[in-house]
C-alpha positions as CSV (number, residue, x, y, z in Angstrom):
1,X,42.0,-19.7,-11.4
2,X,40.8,-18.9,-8.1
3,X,37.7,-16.4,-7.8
4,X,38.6,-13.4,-5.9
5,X,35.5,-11.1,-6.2
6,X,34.1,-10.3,-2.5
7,X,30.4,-11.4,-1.3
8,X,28.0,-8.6,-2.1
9,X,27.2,-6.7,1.3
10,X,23.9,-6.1,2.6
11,X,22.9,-1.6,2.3
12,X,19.8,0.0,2.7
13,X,21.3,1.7,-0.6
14,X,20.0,0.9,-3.7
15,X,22.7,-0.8,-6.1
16,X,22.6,-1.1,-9.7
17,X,22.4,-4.9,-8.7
18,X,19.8,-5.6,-6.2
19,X,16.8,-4.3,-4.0
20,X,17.3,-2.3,-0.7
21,X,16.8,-3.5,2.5
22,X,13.3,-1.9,2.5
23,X,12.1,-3.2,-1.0
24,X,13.7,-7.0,0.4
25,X,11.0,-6.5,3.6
26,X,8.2,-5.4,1.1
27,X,8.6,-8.3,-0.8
28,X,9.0,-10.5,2.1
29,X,5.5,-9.3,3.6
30,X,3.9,-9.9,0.2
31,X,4.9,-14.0,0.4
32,X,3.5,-14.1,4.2
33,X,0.2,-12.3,2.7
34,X,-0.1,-14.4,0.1
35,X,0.3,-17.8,2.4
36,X,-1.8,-16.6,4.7
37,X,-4.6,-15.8,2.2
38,X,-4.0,-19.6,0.4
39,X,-4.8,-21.0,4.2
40,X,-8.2,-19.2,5.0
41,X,-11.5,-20.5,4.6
42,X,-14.3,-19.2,3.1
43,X,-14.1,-15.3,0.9
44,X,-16.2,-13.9,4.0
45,X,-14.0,-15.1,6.9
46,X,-11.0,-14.1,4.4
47,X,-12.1,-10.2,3.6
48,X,-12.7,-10.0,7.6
49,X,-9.5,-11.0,8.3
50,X,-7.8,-9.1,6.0
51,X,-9.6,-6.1,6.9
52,X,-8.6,-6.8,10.0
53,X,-4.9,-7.2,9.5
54,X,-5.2,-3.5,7.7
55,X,-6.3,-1.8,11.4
56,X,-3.1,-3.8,13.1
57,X,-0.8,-2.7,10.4
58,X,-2.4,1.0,10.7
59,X,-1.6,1.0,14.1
60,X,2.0,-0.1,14.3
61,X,2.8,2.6,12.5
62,X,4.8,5.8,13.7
63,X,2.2,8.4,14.7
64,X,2.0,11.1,11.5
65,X,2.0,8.0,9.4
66,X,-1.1,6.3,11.5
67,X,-3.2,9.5,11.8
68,X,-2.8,9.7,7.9
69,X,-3.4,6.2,7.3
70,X,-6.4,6.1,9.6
71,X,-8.2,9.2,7.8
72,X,-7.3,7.6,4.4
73,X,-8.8,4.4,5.5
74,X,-12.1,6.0,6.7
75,X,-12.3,8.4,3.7
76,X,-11.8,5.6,1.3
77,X,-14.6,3.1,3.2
78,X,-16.8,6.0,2.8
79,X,-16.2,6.5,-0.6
80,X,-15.9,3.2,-2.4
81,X,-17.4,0.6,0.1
82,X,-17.4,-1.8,-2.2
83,X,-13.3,-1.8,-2.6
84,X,-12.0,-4.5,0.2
85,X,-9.4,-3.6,2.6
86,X,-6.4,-6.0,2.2
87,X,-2.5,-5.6,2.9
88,X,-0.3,-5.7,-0.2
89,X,3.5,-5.3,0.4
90,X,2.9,-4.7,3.9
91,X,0.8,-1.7,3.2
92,X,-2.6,-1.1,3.7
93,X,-5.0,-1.3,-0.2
94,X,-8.3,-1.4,-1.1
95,X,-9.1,-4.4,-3.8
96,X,-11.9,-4.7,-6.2
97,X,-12.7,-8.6,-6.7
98,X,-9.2,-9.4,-5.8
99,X,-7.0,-6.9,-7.0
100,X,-5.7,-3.8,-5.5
101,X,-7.2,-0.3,-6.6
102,X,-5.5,1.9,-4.4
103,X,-3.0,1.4,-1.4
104,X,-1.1,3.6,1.2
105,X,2.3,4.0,1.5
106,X,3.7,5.2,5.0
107,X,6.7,7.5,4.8
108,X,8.5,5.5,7.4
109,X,8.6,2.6,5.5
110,X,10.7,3.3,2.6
111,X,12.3,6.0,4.6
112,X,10.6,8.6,2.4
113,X,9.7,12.1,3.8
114,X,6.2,11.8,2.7
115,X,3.1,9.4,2.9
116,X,2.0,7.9,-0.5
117,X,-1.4,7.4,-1.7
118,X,-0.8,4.9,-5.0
119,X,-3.2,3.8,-7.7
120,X,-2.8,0.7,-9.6
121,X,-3.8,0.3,-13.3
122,X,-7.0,-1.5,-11.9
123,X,-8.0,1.8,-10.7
124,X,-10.1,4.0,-13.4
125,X,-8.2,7.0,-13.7
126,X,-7.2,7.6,-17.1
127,X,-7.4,11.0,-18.5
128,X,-5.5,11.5,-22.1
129,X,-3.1,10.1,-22.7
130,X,-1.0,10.7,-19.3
131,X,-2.3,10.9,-15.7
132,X,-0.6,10.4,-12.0
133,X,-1.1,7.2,-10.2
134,X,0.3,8.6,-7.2
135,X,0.0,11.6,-4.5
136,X,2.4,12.5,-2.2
137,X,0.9,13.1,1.5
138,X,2.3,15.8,4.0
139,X,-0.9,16.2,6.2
140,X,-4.4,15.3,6.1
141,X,-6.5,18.3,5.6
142,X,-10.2,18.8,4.5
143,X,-9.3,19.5,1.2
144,X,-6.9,16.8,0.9
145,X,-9.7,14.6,2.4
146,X,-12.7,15.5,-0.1
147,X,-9.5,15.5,-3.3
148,X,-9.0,11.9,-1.8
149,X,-12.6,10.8,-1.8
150,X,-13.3,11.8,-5.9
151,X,-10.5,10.2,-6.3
152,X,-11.3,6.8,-5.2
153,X,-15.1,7.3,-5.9
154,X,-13.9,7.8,-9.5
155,X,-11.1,5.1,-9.2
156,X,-13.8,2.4,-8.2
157,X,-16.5,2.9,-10.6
């Protein structure tokens, strides 16, 4: 019996089967962060280059998604300095003692029409029984500033 089922082809489409294109990059990023992080040296030459590696990553992107990125980045150093910047999935986050509180998602990269500010269950959130771990970002105003700033004050503590 001879098999006569095609090879699957590669879609940015998400299939019932498999990961996008997109998804496949994110995941891809993740390994190279993680080997990278295994090779450095001490925890104080590894949070400065990680930081570091945030403010390139910023900058390559597409210019709404930067100017967002760069005003989440400064409101969320303000507010929480003690949450280190890091890239996770290729996007810029902001780990407590190793693990991610709160991350940016560009809208570019997932082909989405708006930015994403995420939460992980490391951040301290909860309220009831059901609360959002996510925001959708369209523009960076005052008031989404100072909503953005409580909520990773209160997502660090």
């Amino acid at each position: 019996m001879t098999n006569t089922q095609k090879p699957a082809t590669s879609t940015s489409h998400r299939t019932t089967e498999g990961f996008t294109e997109e998804e496949r990059a994110a995941m891809k990023e993740r390994a190279k962060e993680l080997k990278a992080s295994a090779r450095r040296g001490s925890r104080a030459d590894k949070a400065a280059e990680e930081a570091a590696a945030v403010l390139v990553k910023i900058a390559e992107m597409t210019d709404s998604d930067r100017v967002m990125a760069e005003r989440v980045h400064a409101v969320v150093r303000a507010s929480a300095p003690d949450l280190e910047p890091k890239l996770w999935y290729g996007m810029p986050a902001y780990a407590r003692d190793g693990k991610v509180v709160c991350f940016f998602q560009s809208a570019e990269k997932f082909k989405a029409r708006y930015a994403t500010l995420g939460f992980s269950d490391q951040a301290h959130l909860d309220e009831g029984s059901m609360w959002p771990t996510s925001y959708a970002l369209t523009e960076m105003t005052p008031e989404a500033e100072a909503r953005i700033g409580t909520l990773v004050k209160n997502a660090s503590t």
